[in-house]
N, C-alpha and C positions, 0 to 999 in steps of 0.2 A: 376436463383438464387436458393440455396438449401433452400431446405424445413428443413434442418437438424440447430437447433441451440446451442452456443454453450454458454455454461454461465458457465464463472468463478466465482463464489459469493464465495467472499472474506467478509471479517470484515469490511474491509476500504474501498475499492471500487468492482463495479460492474462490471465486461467488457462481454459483451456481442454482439454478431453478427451469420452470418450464415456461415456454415463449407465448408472448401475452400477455403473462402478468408483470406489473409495473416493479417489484423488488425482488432481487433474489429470496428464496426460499431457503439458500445456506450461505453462511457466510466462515469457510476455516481458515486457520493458517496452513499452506501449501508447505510443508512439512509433515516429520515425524520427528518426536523430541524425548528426551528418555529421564525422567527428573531421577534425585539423588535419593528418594526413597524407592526405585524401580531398578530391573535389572534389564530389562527389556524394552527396546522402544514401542512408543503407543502412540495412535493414531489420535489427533489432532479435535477435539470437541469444536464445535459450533464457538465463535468467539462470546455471541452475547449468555452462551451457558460454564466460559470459564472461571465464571468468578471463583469457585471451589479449588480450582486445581492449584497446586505448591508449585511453581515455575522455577523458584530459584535456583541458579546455576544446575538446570536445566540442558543435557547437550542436547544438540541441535543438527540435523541431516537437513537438507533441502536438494527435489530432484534438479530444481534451474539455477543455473549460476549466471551471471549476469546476463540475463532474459532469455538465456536459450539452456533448453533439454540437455541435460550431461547423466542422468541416470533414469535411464526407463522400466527399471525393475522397484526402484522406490514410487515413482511416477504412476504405477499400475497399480500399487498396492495403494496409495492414497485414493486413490479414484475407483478402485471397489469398494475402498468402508464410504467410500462417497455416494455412488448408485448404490447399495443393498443396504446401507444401514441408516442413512442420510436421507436421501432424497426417496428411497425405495421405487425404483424403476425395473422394469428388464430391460439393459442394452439392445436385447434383438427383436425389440419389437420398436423401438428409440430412433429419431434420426438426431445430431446432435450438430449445433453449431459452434464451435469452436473459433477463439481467437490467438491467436498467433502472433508473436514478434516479428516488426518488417527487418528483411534481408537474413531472413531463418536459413543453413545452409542446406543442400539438398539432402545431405544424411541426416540432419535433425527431423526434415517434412518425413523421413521414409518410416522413421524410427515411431515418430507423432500418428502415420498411417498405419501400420501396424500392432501400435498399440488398437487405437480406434477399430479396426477393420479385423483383426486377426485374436486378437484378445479378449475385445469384448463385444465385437460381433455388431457392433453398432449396423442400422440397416441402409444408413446414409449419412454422407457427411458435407457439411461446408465450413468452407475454413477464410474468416477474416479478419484483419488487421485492425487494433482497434480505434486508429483517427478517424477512418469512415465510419466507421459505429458510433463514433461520438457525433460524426458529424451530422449524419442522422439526426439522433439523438433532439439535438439542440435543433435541428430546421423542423424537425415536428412540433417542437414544442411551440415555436412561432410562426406560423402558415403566413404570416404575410409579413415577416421582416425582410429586413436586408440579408440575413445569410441564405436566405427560402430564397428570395430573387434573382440573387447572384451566384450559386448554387458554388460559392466556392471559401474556404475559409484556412487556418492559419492554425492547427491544432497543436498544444504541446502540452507533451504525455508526459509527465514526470512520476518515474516508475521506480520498483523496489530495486532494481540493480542499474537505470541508464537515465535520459532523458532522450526523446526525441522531439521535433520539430518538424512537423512535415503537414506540406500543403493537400489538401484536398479539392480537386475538383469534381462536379456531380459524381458525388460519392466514391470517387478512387481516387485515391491516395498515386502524388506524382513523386515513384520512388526516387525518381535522377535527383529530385531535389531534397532530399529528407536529409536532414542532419543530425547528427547521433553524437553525444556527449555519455561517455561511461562515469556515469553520477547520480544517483538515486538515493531511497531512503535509507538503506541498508549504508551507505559509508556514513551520512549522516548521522546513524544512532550511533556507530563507529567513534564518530568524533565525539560524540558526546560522553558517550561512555568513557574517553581519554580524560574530556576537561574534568570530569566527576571524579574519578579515581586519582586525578593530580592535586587536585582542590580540597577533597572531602572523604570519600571512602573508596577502598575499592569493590568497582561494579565491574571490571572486564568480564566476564563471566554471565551476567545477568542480560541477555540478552532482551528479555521478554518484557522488563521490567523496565530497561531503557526503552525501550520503542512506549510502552505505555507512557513513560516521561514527558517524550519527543511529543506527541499526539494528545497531552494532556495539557502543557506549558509551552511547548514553542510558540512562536511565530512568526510573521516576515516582518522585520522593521521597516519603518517607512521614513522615518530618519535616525540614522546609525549614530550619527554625531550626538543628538541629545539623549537617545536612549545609554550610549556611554557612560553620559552626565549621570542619569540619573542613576543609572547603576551602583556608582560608589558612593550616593548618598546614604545618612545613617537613619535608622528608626522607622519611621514611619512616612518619612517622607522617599521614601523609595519604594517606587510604586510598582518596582520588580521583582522583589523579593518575596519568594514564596518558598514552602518547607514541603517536600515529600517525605513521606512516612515511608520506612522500609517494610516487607513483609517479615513477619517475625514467628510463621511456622506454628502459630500456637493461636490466638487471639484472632487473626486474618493472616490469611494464606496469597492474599492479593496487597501489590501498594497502594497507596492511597493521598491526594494531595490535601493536607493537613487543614488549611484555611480556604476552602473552597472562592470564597467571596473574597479574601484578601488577591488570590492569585488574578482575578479579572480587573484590579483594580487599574492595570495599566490604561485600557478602554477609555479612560476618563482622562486622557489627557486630549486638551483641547489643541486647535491649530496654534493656537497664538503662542504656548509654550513650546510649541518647536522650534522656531527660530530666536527662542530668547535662553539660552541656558545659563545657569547662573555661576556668576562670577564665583563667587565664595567654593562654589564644588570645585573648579577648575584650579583652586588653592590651596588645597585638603592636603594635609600635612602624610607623607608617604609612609611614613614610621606608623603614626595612627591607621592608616588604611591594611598596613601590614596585621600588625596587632587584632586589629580585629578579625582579620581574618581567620589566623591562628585560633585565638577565641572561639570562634564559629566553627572551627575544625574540631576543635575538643568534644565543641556541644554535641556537636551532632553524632560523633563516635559515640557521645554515651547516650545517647536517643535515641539510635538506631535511625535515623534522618539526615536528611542533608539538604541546604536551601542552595537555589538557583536564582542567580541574578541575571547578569549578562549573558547566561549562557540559555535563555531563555530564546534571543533572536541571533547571536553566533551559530546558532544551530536550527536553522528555520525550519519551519511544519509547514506543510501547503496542502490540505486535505479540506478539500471545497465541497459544501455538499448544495447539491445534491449531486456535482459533477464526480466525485467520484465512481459513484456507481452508472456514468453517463456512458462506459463502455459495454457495461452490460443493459441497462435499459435498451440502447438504439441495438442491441442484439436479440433481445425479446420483440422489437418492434418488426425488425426484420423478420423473423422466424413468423410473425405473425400474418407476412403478405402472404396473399394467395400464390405467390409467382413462386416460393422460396423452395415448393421443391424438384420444381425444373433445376433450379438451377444448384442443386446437390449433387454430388457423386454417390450413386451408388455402391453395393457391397460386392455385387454382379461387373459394373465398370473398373473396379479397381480392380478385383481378379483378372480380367480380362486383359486389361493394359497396362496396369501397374499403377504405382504413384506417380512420377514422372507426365504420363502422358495427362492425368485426371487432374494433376496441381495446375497445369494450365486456365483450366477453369476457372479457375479464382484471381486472375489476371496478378498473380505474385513475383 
């Protein structure tokens, strides 16, 4: 097993393992959350071992706010139950590669090196950004495409608090031109959590539970206009309509989406019904569409549920795999060259010159 580790710290989640192997080894939420039967905040379980845990209105601490470091004493404490109880490593036997937010400012990098270097002893570090790590990533996977031969490509990270845009060439990232939109998954569950609580019941609270929604039922329409259509059709012909199950504390402690096979049914809509929507929906009498609404509002109060139509692609999911985990794979690939630990800072360079002089290295 390598001694070399590699940590993606994201906003939203943590992925974490040692460099080489193709999947992280842990996968948390980058959080600490303190549910309504607790009096104390608790550290954060592996996600594929949550099913057990009560999330509902759930609060909620996170050390990143829109991609960058605001609390390094929550930050420290996530990343020891991380290394000793998680991954079980010693820091000071560890070199670790770390990714990092582009345009981090220099008191985030100092705060980020002293965690690393003074807390937990780490015996070396590298620090990179993750469109080059993607970019990696994907020219490994193709040794003789076009992004291999032109060694330059068009990455866009759409992250738990931002989106970026930025170009890559042989593997560094050209900051002058990288473009930053403050927009990520976190406003998205935001607005969902609005359209739900207007519509159906109230979730502002349930943070945990909306994002599993999001990640369960969204996705990106590919024509908005007919998906509309079919939105406010009735019965069974709407091929949007799907019911989540609340958790209910007793019976299942996790939500659940009610007709697994009904929710996919959208899939099946062919090309030719996109550009044909039908006239009869576009004359649906407003009173009726009202009413049923209402209707649906009742049900599902007394259900403990609530269906999602339109707000299925109003609230788009973009979680591609295997890309998502393409920032940390091309960081295990990286960690795995012979070259990678020349070009680390050591624990001896930082003391010696500080943060400032050793960040240069990572051409940031």
């Amino acid at each position: 097993m390598s001694n070399i580790v590699v940590l993606d710290n994201g906003g939203g989640l943590i992925k974490a393992g040692h460099g080489g192997e193709r999947d992280p080894a842990v996968t948390i939420p980058n959080c600490m959350y303190r549910p309504l039967s607790s009096k104390k905040f608790i550290h954060p379980s592996p996600t594929a071992a949550s099913a057990t845990e009560d999330l509902t209105s759930a609060a909620v601490r996170r050390p990143i706010d829109r991609g960058y470091l605001i609390n390094s004493d929550l930050q420290r404490d996530i990343w020891a139950h991380l290394f000793s109880s998680l991954l079980h490593i010693s820091p000071s036997a560890s070199s670790l590669l770390l990714t990092e937010p582009l345009f981090a400012l220099p008191s985030i990098q100092r705060a980020t090196d002293e965690l690393v270097f003074e807390d937990f002893n780490f015996k070396s570090l590298f620090v990179a950004d993750p469109p080059s790590l993607v970019h990696l990533y994907e020219a490994s996977r193709r040794p003789y495409g076009l992004l291999s031969e032109t060694q330059c490509s068009l990455v866009v990270d759409c992250g738990f608090s931002f989106t970026h845009a930025a170009p890559v060439f042989q593997n560094f990232t050209v900051n002058y031109a990288v473009k930053r939109i403050d927009l990520g998954g976190k406003a998205l569950t935001n607005y969902l959590k609005e359209l739900v609580s207007y519509r159906a019941i109230n979730v502002m609270d349930e943070t945990f539970i909306i994002d599993d929604v999001k990640e369960k039922l969204c996705f990106v329409s590919l024509d908005v206009a007919r998906d509309l259509q079919i939105a406010r059709k009735r019965g069974k012909d709407n091929l949007l309509r799907c019911t989540y199950v609340l958790p209910d504390g007793v019976t299942h402690t996790k939500g659940f989406v009610k007709d697994p096979d009904a929710a996919q049914r959208y899939l099946s809509l062919s090309d030719g019904s996109r550009s044909q929507p039908s006239e009869t929906v576009k004359d649906m009498d407003r009173t009726e569409v009202m009413e049923e609404a209402r209707d649906r509002k009742r049900a599902d109060l007394a259900k403990n549920e609530f269906d999602l139509t339109n707000e299925r692609f109003l609230v788009p999911e973009m979680i591609f795999q295997p890309a998502d985990l393409g920032v940390w794979r091309g960081g295990s690939l990286l960690a795995s060259s012979p070259d990678f630990q020349a070009m680390c800072v050591t624990k001896a360079e930082y003391e010696e010159n500080g943060s400032a002089r050793c960040r240069r290295r990572f051409f940031h």
